[in-house]
C-alpha positions, 0 to 999 in steps of 0.5 A, a space after each residue: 115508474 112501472 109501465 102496463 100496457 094492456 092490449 083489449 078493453 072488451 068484456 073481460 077487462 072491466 075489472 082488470 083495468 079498474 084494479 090496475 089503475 086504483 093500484 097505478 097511485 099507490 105504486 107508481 105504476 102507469 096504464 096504457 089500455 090499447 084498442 081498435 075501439 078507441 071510445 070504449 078504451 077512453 070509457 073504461 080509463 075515465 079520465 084516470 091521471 095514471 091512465 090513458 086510451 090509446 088505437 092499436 089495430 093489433 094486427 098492425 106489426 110495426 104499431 104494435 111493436 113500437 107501442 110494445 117496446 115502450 112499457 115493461 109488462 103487457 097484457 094481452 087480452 085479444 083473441 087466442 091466435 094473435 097472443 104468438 105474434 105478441 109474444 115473439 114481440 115480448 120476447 125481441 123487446 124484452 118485455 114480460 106479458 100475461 095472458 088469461 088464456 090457454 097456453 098455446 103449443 107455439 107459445 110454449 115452444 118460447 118457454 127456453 128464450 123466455 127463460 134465458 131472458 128473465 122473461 116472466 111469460 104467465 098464461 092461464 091467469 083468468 077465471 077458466 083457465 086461471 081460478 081454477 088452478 089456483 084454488 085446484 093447487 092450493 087443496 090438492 098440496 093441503 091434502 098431500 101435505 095431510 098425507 091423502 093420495 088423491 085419487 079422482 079430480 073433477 073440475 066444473 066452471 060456468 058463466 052464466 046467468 044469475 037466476 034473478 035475471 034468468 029469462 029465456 028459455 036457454 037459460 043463457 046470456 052472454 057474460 064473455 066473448 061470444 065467439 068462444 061460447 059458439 066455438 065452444 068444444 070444437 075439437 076432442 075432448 080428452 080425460 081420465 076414467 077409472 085409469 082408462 082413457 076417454 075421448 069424445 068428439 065434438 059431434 057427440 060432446 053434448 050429448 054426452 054430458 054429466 049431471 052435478 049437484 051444486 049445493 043450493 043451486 041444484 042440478 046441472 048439465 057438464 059437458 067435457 072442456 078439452 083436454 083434462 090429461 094436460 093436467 096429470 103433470 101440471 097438478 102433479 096427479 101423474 098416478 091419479 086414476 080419474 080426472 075430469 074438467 068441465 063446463 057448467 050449463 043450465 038443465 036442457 041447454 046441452 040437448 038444444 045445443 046439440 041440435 045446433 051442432 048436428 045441424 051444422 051452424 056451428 061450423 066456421 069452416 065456409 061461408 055462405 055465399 049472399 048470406 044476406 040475401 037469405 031468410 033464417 028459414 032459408 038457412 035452415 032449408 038449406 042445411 035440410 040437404 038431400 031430404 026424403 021428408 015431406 011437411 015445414 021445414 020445422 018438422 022436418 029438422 025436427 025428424 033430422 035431429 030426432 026430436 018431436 017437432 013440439 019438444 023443448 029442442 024445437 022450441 029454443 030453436 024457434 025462441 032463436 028465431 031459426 025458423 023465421 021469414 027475418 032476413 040475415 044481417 051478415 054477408 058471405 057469413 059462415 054458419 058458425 058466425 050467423 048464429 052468433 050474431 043471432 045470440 048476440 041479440 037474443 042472449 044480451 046480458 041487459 045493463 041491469 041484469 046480472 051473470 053468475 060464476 059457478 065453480 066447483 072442484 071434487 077430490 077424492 082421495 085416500 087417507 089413512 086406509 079411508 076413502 075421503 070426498 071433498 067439494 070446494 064450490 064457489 058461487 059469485 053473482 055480478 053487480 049488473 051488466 057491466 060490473 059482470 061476476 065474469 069480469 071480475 073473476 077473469 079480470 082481478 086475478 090478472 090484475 093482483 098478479 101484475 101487481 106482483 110481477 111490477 113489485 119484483 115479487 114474481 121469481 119464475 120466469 119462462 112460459 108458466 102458469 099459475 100452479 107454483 105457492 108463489 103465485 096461487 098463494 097471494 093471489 088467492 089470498 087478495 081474492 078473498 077480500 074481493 069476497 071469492 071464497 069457495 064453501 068447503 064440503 067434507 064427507 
């Protein structure tokens, strides 16, 4: 019998864990879901016969060890800065694991020992990063194999919300994990442009935002997801002259945000002493600083942030509640953490509401001595605020790929992710039966 230990039972791993433990009888497999909270893990295994809930307070080392040492794959689905710790533990005990996010610099370093061991260490097997690769590969290897040269490569993916279900002025709810979503960009974004390189730091990354036409969903705003250029070589484009990947929002929502963003509450570098003590409009004054500007402390950001104090902007922030005499909730907070608790009761995805996953990829490219144009766009909807369109497209290629990797039918080892057929092709293909299926335009 094949041991999973999966590490976190938060939003995203709804659809992982109910795949795993349908597959668990067929092929003998046993699930260890493992979490601080230990009544949400028990919810999600339910009593299953091949299943059980266990605590783990992950950041416990030798507890985590010891839970580590006593399956042979483990899926760790905790926050980003704690998947080295247990991927060093993989690699001292021997043990493959799978992750859904990006691969970190540290974590690729283990790539060689990984290797030596026979360790399989796959990241970036989710939705984005993750989907996108799969289905990415699989058309950019058909164009080659037709003989195209591809010449610019445009990747967009949001989670948002189902239109039926769309009911603020945002046009946002959260489908997966909030902090990421306040987070969101921090840092420079890189990418290709007409062979020229293009950077844009994150004080102006939402305001530098393209339009796209998704076919019957009309326009929406894309702003740039980190780094586009560590693909050149993972997709094989090296000679490629524009390559862009991005993140879907909603018309308006990139300008409010930016407000947010030069207003400073997006920042998680201090905190803010006696928080709790404060008003939202307190905050707000306080972020004001040294301010020449006379009237409430509304007009006021709104002639910091360059907006009319009746425009659209101001209106989201005051549907946030940024203005109002309500006192904070959270202690010594930074800013960065005091607006996502505010989006955590504003942006709720209600039990019967439903998300939406929108995914496209534009491949331009040269065949025959003619300039061809091919969009790939998926669109899926959840069920309801539980059964999310997210964590069934973050969840279920993790799933299929442990599958695989527990059937002995996974053969590259070392820190990868999942560019390689053997991997995208039966993925992909078992995703289909799950009703993930990208419309195909070609001009």
């Amino acid at each position: 019998m094949k041991n999973l230990l999966i590490i976190g039972a938060g939003r995203s791993a709804t659809a992982l864990i109910k795949y795993v433990l349908e597959q668990a009888r067929q092929h003998d497999f046993f699930i260890t879901l493992a979490d601080a909270d230990l009544e949400m893990a028990r919810r999600k295994i339910n009593d299953h016969p091949k299943g059980r809930a266990i605590w783990l307070d992950a950041s416990k080392t030798n507890d985590r060890r010891d839970i580590i040492s006593r399956h042979d794959v483990v899926v760790s689905l905790l926050p980003p800065q704690m998947h080295l710790e247990v991927a060093q533990d993989c690699i001292s005990l021997g043990k493959h694991m799978v992750t859904a996010s990006y691969v970190s610099k540290q974590v690729f370093r283990l790539g060689d020992e990984a290797r030596q061991r026979a360790l399989v260490f796959m990241n970036e097997l989710g939705l984005d990063p993750g989907i996108d690769h799969m289905s990415a590969m699989q058309r950019i290897h058909k164009i080659k194999a037709e003989g195209g040269k591809i010449t610019a490569f445009y990747s967009y993916t949001g989670g948002l919300v189902a239109p039926e279900s769309d009911d603020n002025p945002w046009h946002y709810k959260f489908s997966w994990n909030p902090r990421n979503v306040v987070l969101a960009g921090q840092g420079t974004a890189q990418f290709l442009e007409n062979g020229k390189l293009k950077y844009i730091p994150y004080r102006r990354l939402f305001r530098q935002y393209r339009l796209v036409d998704i076919p019957d969903m009309g326009q929406w705003e894309v702003y740039a997801n980190r780094d586009s250029l560590l693909y050149k070589d993972a997709y094989g484009l090296q000679d490629i002259k524009t390559l862009f990947r991005g993140t879907i929002r909603h018309r308006g929502f990139c300008d409010a945000w930016n407000a947010l963003v030069r207003i400073g509450l997006t920042d998680a570098t201090f905190p803010i002493v006696d928080s709790d003590q404060l008003t939202y409009h307190d905050l707000m004054e306080a972020f004001l600083g040294i301010s020449q500007h006379t009237g409430s402390v509304k007009e006021r950001i709104a002639k910091l942030i360059e907006v009319e104090p009746d425009s659209e902007v101001i209106q989201k922030l005051e549907w946030l509640g940024l203005f109002s005499k309500r006192r904070i909730k959270v202690k010594n907070a930074t800013p960065s953490l005091i607006l996502e608790n505010l989006l955590l009761e504003k942006w709720a995805l209600q039990p019967d509401e439903k998300d939406m996953v929108i995914m496209q990829h534009v491949f331009e490219y040269e065949q025959q001595r003619k300039k061809r144009k091919r969009t790939s766009t998926l669109i899926m909807k959840g069920e309801n605020g539980i059964e999310t369109a997210m964590s069934r497209l973050v969840g279920l290629p993790l799933g299929i790929f442990v599958k695989l990797l527990m059937l002995g039918k996974i053969s590259t080892t070392g820190v990868s992710i999942p560019t390689m057929p053997e991997v995208y092709e039966p993925v992909m293909q078992e995703l289909e039966e799950y009703g993930v299926k990208f419309i195909e335009q070609e001009e």
